[in-house]
VEXDREN-514790 format. One record per residue (C-alpha): x, y, z; residue in three letters. Coordinates in steps of 0.05 Angstrom, whole numbers, plus 5000, padded with zeros to 4 digits. Each point is the difference from the previous one (the first is absolute). Example, Ala and Ser with C-alpha at 12.3 -4.5 7.8 and 13.67 -1.06 7.14 Angstrom:
NUNU,5246,4910,5156,Ala
NUNU,5027,5069,4987,Ser
This chain:
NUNU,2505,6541,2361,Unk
NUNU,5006,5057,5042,Unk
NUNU,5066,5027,5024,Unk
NUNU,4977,5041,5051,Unk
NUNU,5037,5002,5066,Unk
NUNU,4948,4978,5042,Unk
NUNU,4970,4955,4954,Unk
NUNU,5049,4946,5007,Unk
NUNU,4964,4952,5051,Unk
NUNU,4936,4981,4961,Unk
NUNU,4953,4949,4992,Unk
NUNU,5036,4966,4938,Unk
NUNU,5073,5006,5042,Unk
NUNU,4959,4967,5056,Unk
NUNU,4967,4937,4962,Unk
NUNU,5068,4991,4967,Unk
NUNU,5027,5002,5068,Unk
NUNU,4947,4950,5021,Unk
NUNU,5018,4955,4929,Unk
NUNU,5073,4996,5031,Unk
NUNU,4981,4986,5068,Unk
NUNU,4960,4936,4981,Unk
NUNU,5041,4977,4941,Unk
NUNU,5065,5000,5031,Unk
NUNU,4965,4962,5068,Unk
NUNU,4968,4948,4959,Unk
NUNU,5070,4976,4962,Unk
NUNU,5044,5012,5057,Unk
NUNU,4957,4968,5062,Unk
NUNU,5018,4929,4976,Unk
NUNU,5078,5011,4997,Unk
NUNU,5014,4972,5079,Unk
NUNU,4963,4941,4982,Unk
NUNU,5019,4981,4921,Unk
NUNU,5071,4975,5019,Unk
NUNU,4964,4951,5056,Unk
NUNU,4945,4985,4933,Unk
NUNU,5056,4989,4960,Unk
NUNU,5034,4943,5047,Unk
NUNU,4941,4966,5008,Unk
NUNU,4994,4988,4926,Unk
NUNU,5072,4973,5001,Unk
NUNU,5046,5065,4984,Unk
NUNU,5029,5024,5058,Unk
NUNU,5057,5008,4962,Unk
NUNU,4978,5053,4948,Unk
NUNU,4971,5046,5056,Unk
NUNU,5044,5055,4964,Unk
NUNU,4955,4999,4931,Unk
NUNU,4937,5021,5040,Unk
NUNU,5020,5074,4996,Unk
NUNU,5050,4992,4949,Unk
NUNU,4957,4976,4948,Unk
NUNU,4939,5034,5022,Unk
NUNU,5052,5073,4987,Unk
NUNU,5024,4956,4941,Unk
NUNU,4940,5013,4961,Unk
NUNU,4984,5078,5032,Unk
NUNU,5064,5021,4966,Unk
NUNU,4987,4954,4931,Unk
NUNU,4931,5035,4992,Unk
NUNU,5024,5073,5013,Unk
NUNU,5018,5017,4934,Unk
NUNU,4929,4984,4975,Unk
NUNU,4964,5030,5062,Unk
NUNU,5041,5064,4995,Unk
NUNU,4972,5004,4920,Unk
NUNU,4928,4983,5017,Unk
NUNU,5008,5053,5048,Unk
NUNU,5022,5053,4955,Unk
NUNU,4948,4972,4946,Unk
NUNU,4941,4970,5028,Unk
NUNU,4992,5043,5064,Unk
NUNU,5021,4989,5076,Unk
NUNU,4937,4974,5022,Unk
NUNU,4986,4928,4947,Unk
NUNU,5075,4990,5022,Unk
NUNU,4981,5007,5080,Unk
NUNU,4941,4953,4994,Unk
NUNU,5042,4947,4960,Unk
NUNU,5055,4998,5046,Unk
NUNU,4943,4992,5063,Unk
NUNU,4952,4947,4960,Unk
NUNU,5073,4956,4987,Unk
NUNU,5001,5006,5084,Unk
NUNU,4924,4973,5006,Unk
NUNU,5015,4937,4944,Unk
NUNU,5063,4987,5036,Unk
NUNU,4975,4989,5069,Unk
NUNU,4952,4956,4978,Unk
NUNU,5039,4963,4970,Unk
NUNU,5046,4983,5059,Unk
NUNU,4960,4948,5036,Unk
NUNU,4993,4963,4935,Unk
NUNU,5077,4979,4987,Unk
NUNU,5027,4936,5031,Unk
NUNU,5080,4997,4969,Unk
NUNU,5055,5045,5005,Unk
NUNU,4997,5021,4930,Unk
NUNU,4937,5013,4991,Unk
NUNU,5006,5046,5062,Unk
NUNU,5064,5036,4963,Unk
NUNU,4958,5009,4944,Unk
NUNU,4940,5039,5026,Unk
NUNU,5058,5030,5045,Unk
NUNU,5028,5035,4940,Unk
NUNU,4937,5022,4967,Unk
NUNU,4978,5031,5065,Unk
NUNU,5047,5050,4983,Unk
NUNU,4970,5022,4949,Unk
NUNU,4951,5041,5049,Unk
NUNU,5068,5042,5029,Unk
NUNU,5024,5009,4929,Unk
NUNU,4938,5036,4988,Unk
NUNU,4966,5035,5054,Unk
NUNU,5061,5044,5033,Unk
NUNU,5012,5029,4927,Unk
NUNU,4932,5025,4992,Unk
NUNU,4987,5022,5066,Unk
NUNU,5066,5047,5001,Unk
NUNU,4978,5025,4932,Unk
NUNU,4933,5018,5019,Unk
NUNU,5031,5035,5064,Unk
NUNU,5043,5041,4961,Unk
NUNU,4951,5023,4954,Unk
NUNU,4957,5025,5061,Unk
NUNU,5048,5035,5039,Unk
NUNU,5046,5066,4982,Unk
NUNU,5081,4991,5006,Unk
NUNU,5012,5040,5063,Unk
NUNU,4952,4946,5043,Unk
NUNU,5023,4946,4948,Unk
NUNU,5033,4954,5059,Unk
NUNU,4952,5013,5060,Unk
NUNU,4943,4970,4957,Unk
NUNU,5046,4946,4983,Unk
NUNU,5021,4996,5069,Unk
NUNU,4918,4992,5020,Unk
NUNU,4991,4946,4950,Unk
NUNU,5063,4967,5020,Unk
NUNU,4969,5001,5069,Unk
NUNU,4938,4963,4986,Unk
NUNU,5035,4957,4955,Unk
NUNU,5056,4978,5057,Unk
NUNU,4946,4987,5052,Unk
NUNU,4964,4953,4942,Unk
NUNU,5073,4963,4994,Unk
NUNU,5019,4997,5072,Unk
NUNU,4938,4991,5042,Unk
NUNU,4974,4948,4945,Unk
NUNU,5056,4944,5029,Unk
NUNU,4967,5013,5065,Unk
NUNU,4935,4992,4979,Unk
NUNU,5012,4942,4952,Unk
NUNU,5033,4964,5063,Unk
NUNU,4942,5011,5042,Unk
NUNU,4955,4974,4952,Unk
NUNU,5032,4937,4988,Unk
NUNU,5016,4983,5067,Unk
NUNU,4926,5008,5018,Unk
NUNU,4967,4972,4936,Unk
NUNU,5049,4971,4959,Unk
NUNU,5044,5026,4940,Unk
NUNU,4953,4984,4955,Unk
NUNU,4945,5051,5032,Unk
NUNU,5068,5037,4996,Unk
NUNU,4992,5002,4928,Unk
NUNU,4928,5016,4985,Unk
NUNU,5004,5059,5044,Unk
NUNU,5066,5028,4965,Unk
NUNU,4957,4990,4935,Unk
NUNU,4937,5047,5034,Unk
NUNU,5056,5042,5006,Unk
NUNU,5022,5010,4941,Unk
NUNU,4929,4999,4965,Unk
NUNU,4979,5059,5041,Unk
NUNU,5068,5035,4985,Unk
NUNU,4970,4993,4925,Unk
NUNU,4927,5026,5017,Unk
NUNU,5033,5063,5025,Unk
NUNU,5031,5004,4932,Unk
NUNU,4953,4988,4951,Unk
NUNU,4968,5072,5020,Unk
NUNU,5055,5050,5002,Unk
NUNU,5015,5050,4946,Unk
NUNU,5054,4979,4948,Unk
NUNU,5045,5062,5000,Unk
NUNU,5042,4979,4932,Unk
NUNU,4979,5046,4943,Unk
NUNU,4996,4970,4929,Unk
NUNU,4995,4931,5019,Unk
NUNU,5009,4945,4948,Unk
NUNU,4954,4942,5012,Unk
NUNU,5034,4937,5011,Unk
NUNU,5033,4956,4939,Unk
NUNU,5046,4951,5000,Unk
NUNU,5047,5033,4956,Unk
NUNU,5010,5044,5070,Unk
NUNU,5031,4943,5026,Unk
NUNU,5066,4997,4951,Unk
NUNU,5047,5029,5046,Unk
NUNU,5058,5041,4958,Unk
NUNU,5073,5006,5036,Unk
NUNU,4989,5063,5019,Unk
NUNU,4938,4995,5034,Unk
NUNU,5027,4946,5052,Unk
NUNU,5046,5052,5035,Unk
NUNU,5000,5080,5008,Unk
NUNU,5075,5018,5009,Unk
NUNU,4974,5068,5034,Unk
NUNU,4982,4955,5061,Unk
NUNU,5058,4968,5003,Unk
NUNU,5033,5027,5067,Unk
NUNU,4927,4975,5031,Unk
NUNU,5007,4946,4973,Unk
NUNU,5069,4994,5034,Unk
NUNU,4975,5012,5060,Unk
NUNU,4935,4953,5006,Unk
NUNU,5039,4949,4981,Unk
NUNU,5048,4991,5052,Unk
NUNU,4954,5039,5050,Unk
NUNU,4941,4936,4991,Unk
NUNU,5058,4937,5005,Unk
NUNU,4986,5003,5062,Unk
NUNU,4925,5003,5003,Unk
NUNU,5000,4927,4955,Unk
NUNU,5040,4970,5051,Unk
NUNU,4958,5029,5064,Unk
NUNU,4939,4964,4960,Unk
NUNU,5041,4933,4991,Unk
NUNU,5033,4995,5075,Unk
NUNU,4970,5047,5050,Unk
NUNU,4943,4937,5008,Unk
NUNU,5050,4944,5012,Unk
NUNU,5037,5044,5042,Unk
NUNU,4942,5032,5042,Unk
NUNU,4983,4929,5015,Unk
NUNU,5073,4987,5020,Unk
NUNU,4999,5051,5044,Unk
NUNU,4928,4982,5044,Unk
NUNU,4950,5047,4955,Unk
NUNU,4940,4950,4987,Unk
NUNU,4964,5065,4956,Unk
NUNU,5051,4985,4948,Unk
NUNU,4974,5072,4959,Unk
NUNU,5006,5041,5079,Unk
NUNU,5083,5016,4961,Unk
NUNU,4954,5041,4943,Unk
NUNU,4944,5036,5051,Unk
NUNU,5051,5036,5033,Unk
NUNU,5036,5017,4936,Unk
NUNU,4944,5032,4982,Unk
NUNU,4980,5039,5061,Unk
NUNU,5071,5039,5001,Unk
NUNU,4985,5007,4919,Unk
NUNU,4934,5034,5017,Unk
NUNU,5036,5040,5053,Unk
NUNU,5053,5024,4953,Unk
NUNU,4957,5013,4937,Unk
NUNU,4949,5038,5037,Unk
NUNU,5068,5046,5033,Unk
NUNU,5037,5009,4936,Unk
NUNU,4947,4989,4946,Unk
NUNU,5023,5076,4973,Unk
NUNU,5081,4987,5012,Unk
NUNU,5011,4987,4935,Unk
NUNU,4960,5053,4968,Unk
NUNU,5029,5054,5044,Unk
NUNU,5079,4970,5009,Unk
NUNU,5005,4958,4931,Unk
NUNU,4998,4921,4980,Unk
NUNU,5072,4992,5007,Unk
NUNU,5020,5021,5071,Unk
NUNU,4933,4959,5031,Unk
NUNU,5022,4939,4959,Unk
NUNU,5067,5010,5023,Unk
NUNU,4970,5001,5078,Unk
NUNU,4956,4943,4985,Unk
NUNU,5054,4953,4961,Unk
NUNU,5041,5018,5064,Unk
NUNU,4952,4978,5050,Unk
NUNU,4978,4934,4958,Unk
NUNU,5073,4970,5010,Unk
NUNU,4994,5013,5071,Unk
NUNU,4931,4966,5008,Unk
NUNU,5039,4936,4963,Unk
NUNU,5059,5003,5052,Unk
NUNU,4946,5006,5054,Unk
NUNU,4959,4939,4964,Unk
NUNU,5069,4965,4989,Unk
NUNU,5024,4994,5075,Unk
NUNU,4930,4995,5031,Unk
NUNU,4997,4945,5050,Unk
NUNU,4935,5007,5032,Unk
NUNU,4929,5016,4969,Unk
NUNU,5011,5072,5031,Unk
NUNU,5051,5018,4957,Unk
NUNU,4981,4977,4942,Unk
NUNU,4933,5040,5005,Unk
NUNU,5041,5061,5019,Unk
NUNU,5041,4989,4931,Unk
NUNU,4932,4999,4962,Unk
NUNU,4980,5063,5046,Unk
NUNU,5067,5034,4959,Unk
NUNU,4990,4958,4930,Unk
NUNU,4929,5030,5006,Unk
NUNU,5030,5075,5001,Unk
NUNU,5045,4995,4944,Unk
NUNU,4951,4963,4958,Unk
NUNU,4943,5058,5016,Unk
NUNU,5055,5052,4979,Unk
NUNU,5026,4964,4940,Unk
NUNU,4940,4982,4958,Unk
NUNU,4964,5061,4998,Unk
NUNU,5063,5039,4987,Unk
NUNU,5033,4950,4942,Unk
NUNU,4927,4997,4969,Unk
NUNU,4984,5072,4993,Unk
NUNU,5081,5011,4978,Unk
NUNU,4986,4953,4945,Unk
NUNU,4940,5032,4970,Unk
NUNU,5037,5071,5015,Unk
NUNU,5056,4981,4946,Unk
NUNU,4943,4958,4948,Unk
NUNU,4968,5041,4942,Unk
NUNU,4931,5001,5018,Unk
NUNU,4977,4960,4932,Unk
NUNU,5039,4945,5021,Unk
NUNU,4989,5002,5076,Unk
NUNU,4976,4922,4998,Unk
NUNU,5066,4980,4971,Unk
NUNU,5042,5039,5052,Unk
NUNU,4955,4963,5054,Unk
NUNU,5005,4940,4970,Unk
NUNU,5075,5000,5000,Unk
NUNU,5008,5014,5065,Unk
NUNU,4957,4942,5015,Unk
NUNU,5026,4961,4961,Unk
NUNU,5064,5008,5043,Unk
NUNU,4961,4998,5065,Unk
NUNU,4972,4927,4982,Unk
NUNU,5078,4982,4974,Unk
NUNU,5020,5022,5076,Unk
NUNU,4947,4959,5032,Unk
NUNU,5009,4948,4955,Unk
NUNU,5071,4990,5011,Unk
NUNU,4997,5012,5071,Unk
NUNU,4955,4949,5009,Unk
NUNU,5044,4948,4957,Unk
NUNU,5062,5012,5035,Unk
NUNU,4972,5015,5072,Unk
NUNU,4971,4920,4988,Unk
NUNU,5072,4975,4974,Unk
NUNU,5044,5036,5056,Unk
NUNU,4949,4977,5058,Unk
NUNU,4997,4928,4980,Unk
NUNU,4945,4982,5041,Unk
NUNU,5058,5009,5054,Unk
NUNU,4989,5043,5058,Unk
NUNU,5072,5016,5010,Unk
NUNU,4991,5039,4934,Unk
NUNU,4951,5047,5027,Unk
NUNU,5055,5060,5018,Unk
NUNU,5036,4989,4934,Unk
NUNU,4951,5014,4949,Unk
NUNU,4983,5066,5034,Unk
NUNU,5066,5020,5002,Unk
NUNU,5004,4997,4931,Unk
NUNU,4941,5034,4994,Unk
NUNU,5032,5058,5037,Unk
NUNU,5049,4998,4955,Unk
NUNU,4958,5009,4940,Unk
NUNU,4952,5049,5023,Unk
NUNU,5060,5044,5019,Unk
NUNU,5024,4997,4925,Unk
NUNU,4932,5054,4986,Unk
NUNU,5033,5047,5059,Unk
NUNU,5077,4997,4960,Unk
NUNU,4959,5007,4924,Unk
NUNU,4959,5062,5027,Unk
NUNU,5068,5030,5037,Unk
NUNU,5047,4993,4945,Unk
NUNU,4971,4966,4929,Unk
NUNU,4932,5037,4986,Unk
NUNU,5007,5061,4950,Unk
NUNU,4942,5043,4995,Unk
NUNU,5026,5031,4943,Unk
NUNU,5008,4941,4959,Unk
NUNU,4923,4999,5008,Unk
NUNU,4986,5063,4980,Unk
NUNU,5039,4992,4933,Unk
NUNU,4962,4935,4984,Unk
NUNU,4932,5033,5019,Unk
NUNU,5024,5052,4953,Unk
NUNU,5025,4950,4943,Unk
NUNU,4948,4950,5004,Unk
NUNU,4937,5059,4990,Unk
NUNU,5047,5037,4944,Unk
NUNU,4996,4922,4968,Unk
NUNU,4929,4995,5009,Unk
NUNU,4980,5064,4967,Unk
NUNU,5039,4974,4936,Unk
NUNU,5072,5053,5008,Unk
């Protein structure tokens, strides 16, 4: 691909952008309405396993979708991850229990354990190092208006025509998020073509310990995010917001804002110090959320959750490929997935647990997700070593050439 300067912004980086846009609308636009789905089929009480299984299965399949990556080539892993979206949706209408609705839950995520891995690949082979987190940053963008204004739309639609018409259009989403796809250039080199011996997963392709401060930090950074997805609906509805995905619109606008601002920060001033602003910010936004009392101020908490979100991914995303060895750049990606599905997954669990169904619960279970996000803030201040990972950088390719 080239390198060039100028030749970042291309048609390719565009239809990828386009792929994100649509895939992460169609899986995300039914999340306001699945925990209302999920009572009427008689399980109000597992509301907490929508997300948490969905994430469940993301981080299970990362492993495989990091090797495929590396193997196979970015783009059969892409479409995989999208076609699981189109089956999925169509599915949806056709379940009448609670666990056959878990079920297809946790093979949904199947599509997130796939598609993310190969489109951060692919961006990273297209783009040099020095512009490494502004392309991130512009994927991220398209990608965070697919994930926030998809709850809006998804709402819309089914309070107009229904949740099942809900469902067919999140699967038109998704198909065309795989049409884009299916004509884009595969930029892996020496591609293996796909056996099933590929998918006997060895210890030490599950995790890359190069990534590990990343990982660190997506973990605890995304608890939160799980249980935004699990309560912000119940809670918007609490408050008076009948647009139960309005909480996620205006998260995105100030992510859009902020991305577009500082989508070179990190480049120019370094991951660390814009994580460190961002993880900052983040516990803020769930104090903000926390003692909101009125639907005015819990949109002005997503208005902040929205900037430290638009800082953070780009920044943690490109800082994880920055300290992966380039042949193994889908299992660096993969890992830190991996721990972004464990964050959402686990927020989403206990977010459900602590609230209770009980709206008195509302304050605490932001408040601890103050407390957690600020953990990042203390590990980048005073835990993370950057020389410790340029000895096992150093170690780990002395190992692979055999000394």
């Amino acid at each position: 691909m080239d390198h060039q300067l100028g030749k970042i912004y291309t048609v390719q980086f565009w239809l990828l952008c386009s792929s994100n846009l649509l895939f992460s609308a169609s899986f995300n636009m039914m999340i306001p309405e699945l925990p209302a789905y999920l009572t009427s089929l008689g399980g109000a009480d597992y509301k907490g396993y929508i997300i948490g299984l969905f994430t469940l299965m993301a981080g299970l399949s990362r492993p495989f979708s990091g090797k495929l990556t590396d193997t196979i080539g970015r783009v059969p892993v892409m479409v995989f991850g999208s076609v699981i979206c189109v089956i999925c949706s169509l599915l949806y209408p056709l379940v009448s229990s609670v666990a056959a609705f878990l079920l297809l839950r946790f093979f949904h995520g199947f599509s997130t354990g796939f598609k993310p891995t190969g489109t951060s690949a692919y961006v990273a082979d297209m783009v040099p190092f020095n512009r490494r987190a502004e392309a991130m940053g512009m994927v991220g963008l398209f990608s965070t208006v697919g994930l926030s204004l998809g709850p809006s739309i998804g709402g819309s639609i089914a309070n107009a025509w229904g949740i099942m018409t809900m469902f067919q259009v999140s699967a038109v989403f998704a198909l065309l998020s795989v049409v884009i796809l299916i004509g884009m250039k595969e930029t892996l080199h020496n591609r293996q073509s796909f056996s099933p011996r590929l998918l006997k997963i060895s210890k030490s392709e599950i995790f890359e310990p190069l990534v590990m401060a990343p990982v660190v930090i997506t973990f605890l950074t995304y608890f939160s995010y799980g249980a935004l997805l699990t309560i912000i609906p119940d809670f918007s509805n609490y408050l008076g917001l009948q647009n139960k995905g309005l909480f996620f619109t205006f998260f995105t606008a100030s992510s859009i804002g902020i991305r577009l601002l500082t989508s070179k920060a990190s480049d120019r001033y370094g991951r660390v110090p814009m994580l460190k602003i961002a993880s900052a910010l983040m516990a803020v936004s769930m104090l903000i959320i926390g003692m909101s009392d009125s639907p005015q101020m819990l949109l002005a908490g997503a208005l902040v959750y929205g900037v430290s979100l638009g800082i953070n991914s780009p920044a943690v995303t490109a800082w994880t490929i920055d300290l992966g060895l380039p042949e193994h750049r889908g299992r660096a990606l993969g890992s830190m997935y991996i721990a972004l599905e464990a964050g959402i997954g686990l927020g989403a669990f206990f977010s459900a647990q602590w609230y209770g169904n009980q709206p008195e619960h509302f304050a605490r279970v932001f408040y601890i997700m103050a407390v957690i996000t600020l953990l990042a803030t203390v590990y980048l201040f005073f835990i993370y070593r950057n020389k410790y990972v340029r000895y096992m950088r150093k170690t780990i390719r002395l190992k692979s050439r055999g000394r």
